[in-house]
N, C-alpha and C positions, 0 to 999 in steps of 0.2 A: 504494500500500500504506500501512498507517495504522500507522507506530510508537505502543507502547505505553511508556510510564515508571512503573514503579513506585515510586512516595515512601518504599516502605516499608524494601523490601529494594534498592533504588537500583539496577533493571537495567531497560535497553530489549531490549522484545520485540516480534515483531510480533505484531497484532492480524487479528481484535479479539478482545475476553476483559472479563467485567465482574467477573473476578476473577484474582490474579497466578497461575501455577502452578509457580514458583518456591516464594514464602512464604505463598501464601494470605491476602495485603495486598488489600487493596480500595481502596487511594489510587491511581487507575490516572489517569496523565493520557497522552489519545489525541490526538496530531497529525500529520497525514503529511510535516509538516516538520523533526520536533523533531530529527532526527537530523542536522539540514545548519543549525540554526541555533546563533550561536556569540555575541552580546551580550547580557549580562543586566544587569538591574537586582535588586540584594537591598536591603531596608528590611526592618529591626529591628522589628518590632508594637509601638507603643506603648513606646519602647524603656526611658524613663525612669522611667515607671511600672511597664514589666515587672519591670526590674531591685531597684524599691523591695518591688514583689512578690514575688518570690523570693527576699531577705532578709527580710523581714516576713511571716510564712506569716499569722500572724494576721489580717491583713487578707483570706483568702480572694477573694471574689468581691465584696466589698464595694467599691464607687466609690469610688476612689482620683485624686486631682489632684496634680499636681507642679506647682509654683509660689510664687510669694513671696504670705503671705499677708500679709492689714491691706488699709484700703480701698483705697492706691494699689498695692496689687499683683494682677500679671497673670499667664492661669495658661501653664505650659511646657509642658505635657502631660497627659493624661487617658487613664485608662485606658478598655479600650473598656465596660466597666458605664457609667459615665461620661458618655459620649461620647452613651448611648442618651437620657440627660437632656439633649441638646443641648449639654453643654460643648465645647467647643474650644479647643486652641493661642492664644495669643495675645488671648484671652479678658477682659476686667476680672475676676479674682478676683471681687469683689463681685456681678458678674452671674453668673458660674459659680455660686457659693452660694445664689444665688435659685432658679438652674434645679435645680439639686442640693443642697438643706441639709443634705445625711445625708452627704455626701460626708466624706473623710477628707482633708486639708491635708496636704503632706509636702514640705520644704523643699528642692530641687535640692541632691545631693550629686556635684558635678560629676567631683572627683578620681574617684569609683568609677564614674562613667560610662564615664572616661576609661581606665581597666585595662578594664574590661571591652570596651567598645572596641578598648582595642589588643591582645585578645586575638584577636577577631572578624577583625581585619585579619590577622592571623598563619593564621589559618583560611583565607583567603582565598589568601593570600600562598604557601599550600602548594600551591594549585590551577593557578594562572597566575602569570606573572608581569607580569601589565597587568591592575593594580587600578585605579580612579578612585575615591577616597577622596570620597566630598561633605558629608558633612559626620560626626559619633560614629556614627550609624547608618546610614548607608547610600551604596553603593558600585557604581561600573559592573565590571566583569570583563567581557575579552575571553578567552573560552575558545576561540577559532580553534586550529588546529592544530600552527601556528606559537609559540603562546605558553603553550598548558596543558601543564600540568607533570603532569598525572593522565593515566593511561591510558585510562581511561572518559570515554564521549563528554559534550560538554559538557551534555545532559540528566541523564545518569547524576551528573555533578560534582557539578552545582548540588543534586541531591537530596542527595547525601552529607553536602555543605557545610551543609544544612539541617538534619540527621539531629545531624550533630557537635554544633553549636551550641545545638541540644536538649538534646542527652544532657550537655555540659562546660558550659553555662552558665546552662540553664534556662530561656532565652526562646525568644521562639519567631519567625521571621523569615518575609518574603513573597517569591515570586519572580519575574519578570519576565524572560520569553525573546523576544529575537528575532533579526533581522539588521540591526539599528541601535539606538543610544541612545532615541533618541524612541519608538521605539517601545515598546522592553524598558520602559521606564520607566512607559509607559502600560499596558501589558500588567502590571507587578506591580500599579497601584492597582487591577485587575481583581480582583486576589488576596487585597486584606488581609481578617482575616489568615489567618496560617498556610499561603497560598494558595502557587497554580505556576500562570502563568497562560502561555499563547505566543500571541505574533500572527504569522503567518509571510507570509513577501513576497506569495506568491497574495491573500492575502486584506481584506492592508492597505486598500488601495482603500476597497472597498466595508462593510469595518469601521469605517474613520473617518465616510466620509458624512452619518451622520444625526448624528454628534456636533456637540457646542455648541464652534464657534470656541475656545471660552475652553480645551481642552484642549491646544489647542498650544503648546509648549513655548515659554515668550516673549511669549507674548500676556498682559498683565496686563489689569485691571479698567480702566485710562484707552484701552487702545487696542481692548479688547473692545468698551468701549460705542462707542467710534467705529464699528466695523464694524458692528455692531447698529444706531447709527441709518444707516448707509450700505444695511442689508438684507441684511448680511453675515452671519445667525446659524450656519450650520451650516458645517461643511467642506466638504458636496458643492456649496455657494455659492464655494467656495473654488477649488476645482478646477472650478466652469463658468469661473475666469477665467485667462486665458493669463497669464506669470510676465511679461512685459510690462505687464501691466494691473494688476498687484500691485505693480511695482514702480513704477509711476506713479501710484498711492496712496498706497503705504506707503514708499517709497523704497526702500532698500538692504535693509529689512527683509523687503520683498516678496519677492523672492529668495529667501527662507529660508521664507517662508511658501509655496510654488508647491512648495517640496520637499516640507516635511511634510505638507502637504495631500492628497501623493499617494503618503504612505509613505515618504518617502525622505529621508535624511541622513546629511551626509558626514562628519558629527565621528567621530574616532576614540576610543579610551579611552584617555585621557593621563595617567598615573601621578601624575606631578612637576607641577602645574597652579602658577602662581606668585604670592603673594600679591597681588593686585588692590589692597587698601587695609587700614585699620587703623583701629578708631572704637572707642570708647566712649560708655556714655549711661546716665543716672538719670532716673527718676523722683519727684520730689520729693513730700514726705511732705504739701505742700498748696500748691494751683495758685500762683504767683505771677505779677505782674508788674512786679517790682524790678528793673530792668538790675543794681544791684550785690548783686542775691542770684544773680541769672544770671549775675555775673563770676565770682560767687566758685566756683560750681559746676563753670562750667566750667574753671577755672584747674584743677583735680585733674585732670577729665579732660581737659585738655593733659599733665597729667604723666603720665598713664596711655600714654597714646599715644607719648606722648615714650618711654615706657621701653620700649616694645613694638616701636618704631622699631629702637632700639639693640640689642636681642635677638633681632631678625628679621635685623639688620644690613642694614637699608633705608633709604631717606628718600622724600620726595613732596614733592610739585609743589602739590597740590589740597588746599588747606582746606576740610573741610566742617562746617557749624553744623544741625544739629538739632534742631529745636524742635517741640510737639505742644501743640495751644491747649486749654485745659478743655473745648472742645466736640469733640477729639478730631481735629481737622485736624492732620495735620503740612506744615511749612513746611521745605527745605530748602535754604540757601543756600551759597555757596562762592565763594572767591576764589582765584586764582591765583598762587605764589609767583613770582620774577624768578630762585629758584635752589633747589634738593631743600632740604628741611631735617629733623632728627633732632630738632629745639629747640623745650622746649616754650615757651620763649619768642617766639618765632618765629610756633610758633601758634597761641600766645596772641593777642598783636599781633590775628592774625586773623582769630582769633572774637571776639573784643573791640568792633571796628571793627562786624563783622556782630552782635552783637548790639546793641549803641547803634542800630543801624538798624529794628531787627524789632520793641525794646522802647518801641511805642508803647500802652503801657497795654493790652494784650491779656493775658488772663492766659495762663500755659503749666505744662502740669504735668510735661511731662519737656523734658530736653535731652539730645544728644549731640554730641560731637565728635567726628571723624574727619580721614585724611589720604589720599586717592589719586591715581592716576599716580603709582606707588612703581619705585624704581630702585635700584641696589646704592647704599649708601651713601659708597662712593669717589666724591669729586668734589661731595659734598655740603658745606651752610655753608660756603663760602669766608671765607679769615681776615680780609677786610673786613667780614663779618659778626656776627665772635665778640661784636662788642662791642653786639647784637642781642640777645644772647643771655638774657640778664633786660632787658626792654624797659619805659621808666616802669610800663607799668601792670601788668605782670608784677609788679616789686619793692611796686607801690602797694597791689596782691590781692594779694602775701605777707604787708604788715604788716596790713593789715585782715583780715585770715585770721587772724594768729598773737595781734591783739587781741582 
């Protein structure tokens, strides 16, 4: 039998019907699963730009970019008019405005991201109580039976929850149903925007097949091409090979790759996920290759991390140096502490060391620092270290900073 959902008036009926006979809603999404699946994925449309658009009505439909503008800035987001000129995320500003000149520039106002945001999560948070927060915009929900807090099935929720978000905040969200993360997640990019997209367990399989490798979850561009030149392009390439033979390729990753290949994954949706690491980074306002303009850059962002250490009330193991060449390579290197540390001295020291190493005359137009392998901060900087703590070249980049 083929349940019916309708987006409009938010009830499951059965079908079929190419129109509600509830409210006379014509948003009907048909699945014979939708009623027994319970993990979703929701993503915000365009969230940064939406939000600059529904404070800004004057902008109508007109292409809209979120980002830092000036030639070294890169874009955050694009609305979809936008997007139709080829912008995208992460973008060089400066090529965005080549593909787009008419576009309209609008400087990331993060704070009011961040209310809207955590209003969305409150939305959520009324539904279930096992959210997966991943990043302002977008979030897993385990609406299983055990954990929704709504009396209407987890199709019926997810419409509501789309419905509300509408009507209180003015954007507009995508949805993604299934019986696992990978999947739900794959299933919303079906949707954007405004979409409700389900893949359900029967179909998974021969759903994935003809897709490009590259959509599984994990797979980035350095180990895509590996499989690609191996003859690896599609997923049904995937699933002719036994999880033995993936993970005699791929190692430990194979494993993970022999699941989703064939639909299947065991992550759960984990509320509380635990900060992994902490980094900062700039782009500077014209490429260099100065080690002491690279010191002095990153001596800030040691401080930044340092503070963010102390207010996470964390510390880390792992230095990491960041650097991106004018030809747009980035280079990432890292060293190993002997104990956690919270100091930016500490890890000054070393990104310090790692840049005297990197800065052989190449020029670089951004840098970042970072710290991970983070752990609760008890038991961090032991007091044979305090005195680490401004380290020569720490105080040496204070006084050339403060000259």
């Amino acid at each position: 039998m083929t349940h019916i959902l309708c987006r409009d008036c938010c009830q499951v009926f059965d079908g079929p019907a190419e129109i509600c006979d509830r409210c006379g809603g014509g948003r009907l999404l048909a699945h014979p699963e939708i009623a027994s699946l319970s993990i979703a994925h929701i993503d915000c449309d365009a969230f940064y730009a939406a939000v600059e658009k529904r404070d800004r009505p004057e902008l109508g439909d007109a292409p809209l970019i979120v980002g830092h503008s000036g030639g070294r800035g890169v874009v955050v987001t694009a609305c979809y008019v936008a997007r139709t000129f080829g912008v995208r995320s992460a973008m060089p500003m400066f090529q965005a405005l080549q593909l787009c000149p008419h576009a309209t520039v609008i400087q990331p106002d993060m704070a009011t991201y961040k209310r809207v945001s955590e209003t969305i999560r409150a939305i959520f948070a009324g539904a279930t109580t096992m959210v997966e927060p991943l990043s302002l915009d977008e979030a897993y929900l385990d609406l299983s039976d055990e954990h929704r807090l709504a009396a209407a099935s987890p199709g019926a929720t997810l419409a509501r929850i789309a419905k509300r978000i509408e009507e209180e905040e003015r954007i507009t969200v995508s949805i993604g149903l299934s019986c696992n993360k990978f999947l739900a997640k794959l299933a919303c990019e079906f949707a954007k925007p405004r979409g409700f997209s389900v893949i359900g367990r029967a179909e998974a399989k021969a759903l994935l097949a003809p897709m490009s490798v590259r959509k599984i979850h994990g797979v980035g561009a350095v180990t895509a091409r590996r499989m690609e030149a191996s003859g690896l392009n599609t997923i049904a390439d995937l699933q002719a090979l036994t999880e033995r033979e993936l993970v005699g390729r791929f190692g430990k990753f194979g494993g993970r790759l022999a699941r989703f290949a064939h639909g299947n994954d065991d992550r759960s949706v984990t509320p509380f996920r635990p900060v992994k690491s902490i980094s900062a980074e700039t782009t500077f306002g014209q490429d260099t290759a100065s080690p002491g303009r690279l010191r002095e850059v990153a001596l800030g962002l040691c401080e930044r991390v340092a503070k963010e250490l102390a207010r996470k009330g964390v510390a880390g193991l792992s230095i990491v140096l960041k650097l991106k060449t004018s030809d747009f390579r980035v280079l990432s290197r890292s060293r190993r502490l002997s104990h956690p540390t919270q100091r930016a001295g500490l890890i000054f020291a070393s990104v310090a060391a790692l840049i005297d190493r990197e800065a052989d005359g190449r020029h670089f137009r951004l840098i970042g620092v970072g710290i991970a392998d983070l752990g609760p901060a008890a038991g961090a900087d032991p007091a044979d270290l305090f005195s680490l703590a401004d380290t020569p070249k720490l105080q040496a980049a204070k006084i050339e900073r403060a000259g």
